[in-house]
N, C-alpha and C positions, 0 to 999 in steps of 0.2 A: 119488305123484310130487310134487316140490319144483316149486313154481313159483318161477320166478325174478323177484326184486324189483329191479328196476332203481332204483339210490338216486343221482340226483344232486344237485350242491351248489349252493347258492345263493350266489353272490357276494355281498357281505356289503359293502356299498359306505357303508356308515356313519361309520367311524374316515377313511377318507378323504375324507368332506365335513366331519366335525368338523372333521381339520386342515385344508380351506382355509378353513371360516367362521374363525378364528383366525388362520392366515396373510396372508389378503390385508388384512384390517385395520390388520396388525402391520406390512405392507409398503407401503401407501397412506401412515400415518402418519410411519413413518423419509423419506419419499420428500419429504414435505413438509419437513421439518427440514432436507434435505442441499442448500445451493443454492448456485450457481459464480459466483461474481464476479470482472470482467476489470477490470484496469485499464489503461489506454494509457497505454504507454510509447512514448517514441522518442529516437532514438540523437540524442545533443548533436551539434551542428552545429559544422563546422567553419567557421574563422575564414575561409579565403577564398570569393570567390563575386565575384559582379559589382560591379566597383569602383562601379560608376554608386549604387547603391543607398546609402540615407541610416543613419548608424549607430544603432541603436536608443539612447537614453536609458540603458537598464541594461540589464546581462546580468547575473543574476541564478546567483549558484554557491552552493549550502551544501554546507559540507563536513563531513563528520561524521567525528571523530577518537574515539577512546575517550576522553577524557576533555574534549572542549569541541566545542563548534560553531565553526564560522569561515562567517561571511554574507560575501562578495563580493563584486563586480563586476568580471567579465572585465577590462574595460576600465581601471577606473581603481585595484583595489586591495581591499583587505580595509574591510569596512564596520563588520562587531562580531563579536566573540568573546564566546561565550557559554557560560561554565565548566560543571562538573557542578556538580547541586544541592547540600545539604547532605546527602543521601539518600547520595551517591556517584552517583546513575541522570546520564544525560542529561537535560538540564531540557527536554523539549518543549515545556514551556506557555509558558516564556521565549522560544523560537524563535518560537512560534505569532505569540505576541503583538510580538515585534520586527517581524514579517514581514508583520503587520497593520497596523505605522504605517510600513513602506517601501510596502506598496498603495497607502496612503491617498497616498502621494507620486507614486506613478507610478499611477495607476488602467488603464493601458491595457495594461499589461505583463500578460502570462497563460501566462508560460513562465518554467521555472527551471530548474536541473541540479544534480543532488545529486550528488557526489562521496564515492564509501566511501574510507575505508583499507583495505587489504590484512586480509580474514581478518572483516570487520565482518558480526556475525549479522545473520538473515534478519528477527528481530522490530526490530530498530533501524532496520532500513530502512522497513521498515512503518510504524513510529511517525512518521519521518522524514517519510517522504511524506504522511502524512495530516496532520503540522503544516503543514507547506508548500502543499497543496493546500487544504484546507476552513478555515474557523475557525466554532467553535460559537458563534452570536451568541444575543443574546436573544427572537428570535422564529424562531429555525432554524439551517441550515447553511448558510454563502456561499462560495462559492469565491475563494479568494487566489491561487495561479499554480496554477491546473490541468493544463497540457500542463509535463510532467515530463520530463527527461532523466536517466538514469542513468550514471556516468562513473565513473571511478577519480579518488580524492584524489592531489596532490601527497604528497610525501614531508613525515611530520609534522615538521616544523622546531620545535614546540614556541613557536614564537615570537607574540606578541599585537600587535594593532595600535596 
């Protein structure tokens, strides 16, 4: 007579600890590198409101055209036009540094409104804001008009001040 051998299998649980010792290492370290940064925005502010209230010094507009800056003030007019470099790019360090000695003028002002043109990319905005917001000094970063408005440019007239 045959006896019968009963043959079970051993789960074999190896190649699936290999792959997480390799996996979650690979997913800790991606996890650290991917990180979400917000910036506050908020909607420009319309011109009326409580007449009682005193009018600020400057209202601060930059407008960005594809081929020049135009620095502002609501109230009284355009302040500087600031061309493209010889590069052809946007000159942001020109802006920067304009927009560092209108601070130096108005210290208390910490609002501004950027104005796109129609169809203006997403990385010019970006650049746009970070001239206008920070300026890199020689012992760090300070901030210039921090609280930012986003808005639509007038129609580009082409015209300088």
């Amino acid at each position: 007579m045959r006896s019968k051998h009963q043959h079970q299998e051993e789960l074999n649980l190896t190649p699936f600890l290999n792959l997480m010792v390799i996996l979650i290492p690979y997913l800790l370290l991606n996890a650290v590198f991917t990180q979400v940064s917000v910036l506050q925005v908020s909607m420009p502010s319309s011109g009326g409101g409580a007449g009682a209230q005193a009018k600020p010094p400057l209202v601060l507009e930059v407008m960005v055209f594809k081929d020049r800056f135009m620095v502002a003030d609501r109230q009284t007019g355009p302040l500087k036009t600031i061309p493209v470099s010889e590069k052809g790019e946007l000159d942001y360090a020109a802006l920067n540094d304009y927009l560092h000695g209108v601070k130096t003028q108005y210290p208390t002002i910490t609002e501004a409104s950027i104005l796109l043109e129609q169809d203006t990319p997403y990385d010019k905005l970006i650049h746009t804001m970070d001239a206008v917001r920070i300026i890199n000094g020689k012992t760090g970063k300070f901030a210039l008009f921090p609280d930012v408005s986003i808005g639509d440019a007038p129609a580009n007239t082409g015209g300088k001040p």
